[in-house]
Every structure is written in structure tokens, then in C-alpha cells.
matplotlib code that plots the C-alpha trace (Angstrom):
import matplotlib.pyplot as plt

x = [7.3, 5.9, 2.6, 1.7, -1.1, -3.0, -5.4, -8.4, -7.5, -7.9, -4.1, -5.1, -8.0, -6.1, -3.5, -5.8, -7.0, -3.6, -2.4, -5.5, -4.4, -0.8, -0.6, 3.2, 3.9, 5.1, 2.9, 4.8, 3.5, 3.8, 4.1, 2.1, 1.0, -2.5, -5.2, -6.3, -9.2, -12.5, -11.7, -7.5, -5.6, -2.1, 0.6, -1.6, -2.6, -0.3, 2.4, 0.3, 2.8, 3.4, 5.1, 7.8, 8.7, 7.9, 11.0, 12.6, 12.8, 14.2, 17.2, 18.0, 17.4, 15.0, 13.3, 13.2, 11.2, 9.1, 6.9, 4.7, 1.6, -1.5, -0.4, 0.9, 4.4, 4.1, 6.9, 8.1, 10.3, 13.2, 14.2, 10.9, 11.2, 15.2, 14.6, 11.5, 13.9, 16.9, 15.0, 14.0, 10.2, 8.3, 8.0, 5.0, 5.3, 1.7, 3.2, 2.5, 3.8, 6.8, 7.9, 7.8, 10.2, 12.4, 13.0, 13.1, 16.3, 17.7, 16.9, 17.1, 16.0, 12.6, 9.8, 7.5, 3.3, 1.1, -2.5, -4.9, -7.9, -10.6, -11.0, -10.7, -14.5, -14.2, -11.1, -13.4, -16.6, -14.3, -13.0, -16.3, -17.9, -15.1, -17.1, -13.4, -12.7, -14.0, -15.1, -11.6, -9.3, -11.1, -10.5, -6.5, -6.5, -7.9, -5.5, -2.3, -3.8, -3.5, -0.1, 0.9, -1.0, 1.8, 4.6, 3.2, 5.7, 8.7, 7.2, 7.7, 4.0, 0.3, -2.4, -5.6, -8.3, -11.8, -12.6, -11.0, -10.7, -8.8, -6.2, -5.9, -4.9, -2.7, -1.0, -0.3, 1.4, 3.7, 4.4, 4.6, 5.3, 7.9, 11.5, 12.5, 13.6, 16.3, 15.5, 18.8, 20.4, 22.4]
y = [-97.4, -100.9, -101.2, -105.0, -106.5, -109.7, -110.4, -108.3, -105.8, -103.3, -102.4, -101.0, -99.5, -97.6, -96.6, -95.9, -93.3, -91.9, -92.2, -90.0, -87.2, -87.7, -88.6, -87.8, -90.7, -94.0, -97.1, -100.2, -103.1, -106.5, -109.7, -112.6, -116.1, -115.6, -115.0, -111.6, -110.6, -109.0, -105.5, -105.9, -104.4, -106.3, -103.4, -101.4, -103.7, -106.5, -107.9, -111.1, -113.7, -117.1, -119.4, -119.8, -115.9, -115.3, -117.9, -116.3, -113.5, -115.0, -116.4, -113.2, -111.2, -109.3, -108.8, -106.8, -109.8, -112.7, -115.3, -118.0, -117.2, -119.6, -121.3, -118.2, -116.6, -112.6, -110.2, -106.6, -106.2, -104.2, -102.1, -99.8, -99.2, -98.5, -96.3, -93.8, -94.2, -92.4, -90.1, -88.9, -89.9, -91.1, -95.2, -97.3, -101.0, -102.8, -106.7, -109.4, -110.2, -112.6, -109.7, -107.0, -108.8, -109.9, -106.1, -105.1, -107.8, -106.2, -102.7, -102.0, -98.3, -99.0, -98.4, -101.1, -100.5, -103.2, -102.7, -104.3, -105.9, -105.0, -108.3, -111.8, -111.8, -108.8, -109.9, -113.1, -110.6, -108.5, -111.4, -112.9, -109.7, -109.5, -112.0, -112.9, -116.6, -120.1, -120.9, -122.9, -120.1, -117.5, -120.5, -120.6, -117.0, -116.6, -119.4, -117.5, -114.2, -115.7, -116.4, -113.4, -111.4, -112.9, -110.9, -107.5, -107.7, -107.1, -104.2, -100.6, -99.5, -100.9, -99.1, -100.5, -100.4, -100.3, -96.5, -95.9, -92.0, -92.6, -95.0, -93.3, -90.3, -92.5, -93.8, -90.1, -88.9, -91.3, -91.2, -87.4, -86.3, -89.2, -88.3, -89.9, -94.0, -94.3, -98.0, -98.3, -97.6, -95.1]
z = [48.4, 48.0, 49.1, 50.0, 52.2, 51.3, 47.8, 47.9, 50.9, 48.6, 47.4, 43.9, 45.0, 47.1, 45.2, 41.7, 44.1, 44.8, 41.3, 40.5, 42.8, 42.3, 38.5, 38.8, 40.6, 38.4, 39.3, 38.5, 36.1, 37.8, 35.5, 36.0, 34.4, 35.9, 33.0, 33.0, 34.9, 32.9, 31.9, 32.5, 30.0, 29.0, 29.8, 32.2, 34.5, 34.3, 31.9, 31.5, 30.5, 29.7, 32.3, 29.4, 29.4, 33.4, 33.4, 30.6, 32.8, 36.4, 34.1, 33.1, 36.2, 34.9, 38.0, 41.1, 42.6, 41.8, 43.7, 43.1, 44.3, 44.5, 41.4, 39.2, 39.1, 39.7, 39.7, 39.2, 35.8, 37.1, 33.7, 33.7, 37.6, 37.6, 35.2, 36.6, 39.2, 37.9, 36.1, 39.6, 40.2, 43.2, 42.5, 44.2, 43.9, 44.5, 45.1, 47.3, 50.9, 49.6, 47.1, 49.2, 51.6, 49.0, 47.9, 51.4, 51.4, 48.1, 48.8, 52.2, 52.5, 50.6, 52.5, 53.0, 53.5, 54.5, 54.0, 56.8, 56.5, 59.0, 60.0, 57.6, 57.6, 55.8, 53.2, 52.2, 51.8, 49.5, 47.5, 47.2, 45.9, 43.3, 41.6, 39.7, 41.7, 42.1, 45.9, 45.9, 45.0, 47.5, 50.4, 49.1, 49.3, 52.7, 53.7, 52.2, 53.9, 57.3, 56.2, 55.2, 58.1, 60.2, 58.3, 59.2, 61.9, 58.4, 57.5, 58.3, 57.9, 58.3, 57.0, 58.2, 55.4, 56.9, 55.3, 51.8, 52.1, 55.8, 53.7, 50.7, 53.5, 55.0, 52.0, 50.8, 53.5, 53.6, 50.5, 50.3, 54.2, 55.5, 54.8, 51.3, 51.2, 48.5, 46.8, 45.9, 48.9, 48.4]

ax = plt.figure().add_subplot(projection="3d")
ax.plot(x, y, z, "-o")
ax.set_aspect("equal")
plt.show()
């Protein structure tokens, strides 16, 4: 499953609720340039790279995807995911718009989730409550939201966010009731 939607919908809040019912499920690690945020641990969180090794990586096709995203390169190493994979566990990807289409392209039987804001009013009270971005950042966010509200269209599943328990619900039975998307295609 890859579970996308725009920044601050509510994605890992989500799926740290899964994870907690469902601790057999693997959780990817994205990569990222961005700095961390307070209290994000290097491994759990995020890879946090430099742009030197982020690049490192695309030349080596290291990745299941990668994007550039308001100024920072994010993407899924593919080694740790492949390899939950064939040792036969449930795999969630938590990546942004542009990443979940580009697996969708080189993995056709994943299952793609988008996560939908109540309303954009809502997404910038989240972001700004965050507490984490400049004024500046928030408005290129918002921006890249509206952007990327327009792709829901790609996906094969929405899952409007406006209650947490109701998503977290939704996200679990597709995860655990939908009949099984091989990644690989197979």
C-alpha cells in the first residue's frame, strides 16, 4: 500500500495508529535532504541525507522513487522495502503525490491511498499548528496541495480525514480486507 495525500493531512498520524494495532506491518523509511524536524530520529523517521548521497543514490537506482519536493529531494530506498517484501510482510509506503504515481508506473498492482483533507482551510490550520514551518513554506505547501489535490483522480483510494478513528478504520481495511496488490506485479 502507499498511502499519499498532501503535507500535513495527517498521513503518519494515521498510519502510527495502524502500526500500533498492526505492529507486523513494515513501515518504510523515506530519504530526504530536509533538516529533521524536533524530536525525528535519523533511521526511524527519515534517512536524512545530504543532497550529495540523495544523488548518490538516484545514480545507482537505489530507489523505488524520488521527487523534489518544495526544495528537498525525498524518496523510498528500495533494498529495505524489496526485501520485507519477499520475506512475505504487509508493506506501507507513506510518500508524496509525485512518488506514489511514479510506483504506481513501476509497480502496477500497488494499491494507491490518498488521504483527503476536509477542506484546505483545514490543511493550512494543521500545518500552521505544526508549529515546524516559516509563513513561506506553509503558503508553498498549500500551493503544491492544490496541485496535488488534482491527482486524486490516479489513485485507487481516497480516505477523507476529518475524524482520525474513521480513517485509521478506513485505512485498516484496506489494508487487511481488500484482496492482496502484489508490488511487483507478479
Amino acid at each position: 500500500m502507499v498511502l499519499s495525500g498532501p503535507s500535513g493531512v495527517g498521513k503518519g498520524t494515521i498510519l502510527a495508529l495502524v502500526r500500533r494495532r498492526h505492529p507486523e506491518l513494515y513501515l518504510s523509511v523515506s530519504a530526504t535532504t530536509r533538516a529533521p524536524r524536533t524530536g525525528e530520529v535519523d533511521g526511524r523517521d527519515y534517512y536524512f541525507l545530504t543532497q550529495a548521497a540523495f544523488e548518490q543514490l538516484i545514480a545507482e537506482n537505489a530507489l523505488l522513487e524520488w521527487a523534489c519536493y518544495v526544495g528537498n529531494y525525498y524518496g523510498t530506498p528500495a533494498a529495505p522495502v524489496l526485501a520485507a517484501l519477499a520475506a512475505g510482510r504487509s508493506v506501507v509506503l507513506e510518500i508524496e503525490v509525485q512518488g506514489a504515481l511514479q510506483v504506481k508506473n513501476n509497480y502496477p498492482a500497488a494499491m494507491l491511498v490518498f488521504v483527503l483533507p476536509p477542506s484546505l482551510a483545514v490543511l493550512a490550520a494543521r500545518l500552521r499548528a505544526r508549529g515546524t514551518d516559516a509563513p513561506e513554506l506553509i503558503e508553498r505547501r498549500l500551493e503544491r496541495a492544490a496541485e496535488e489535490l488534482a491527482l486524486v483522480g490516479h489513485f485507487d483510494y481516497r480516505v477523507l480525514n476529518d475524524d482520525l478513528e474513521r480513517a485509521v478504520e478506513q485505512v485498516e481495511r484496506l489494508l487487511f480486507e481488500e484482496p492482496l496488490h502484489d508490488p511487483t506485479g507478479c
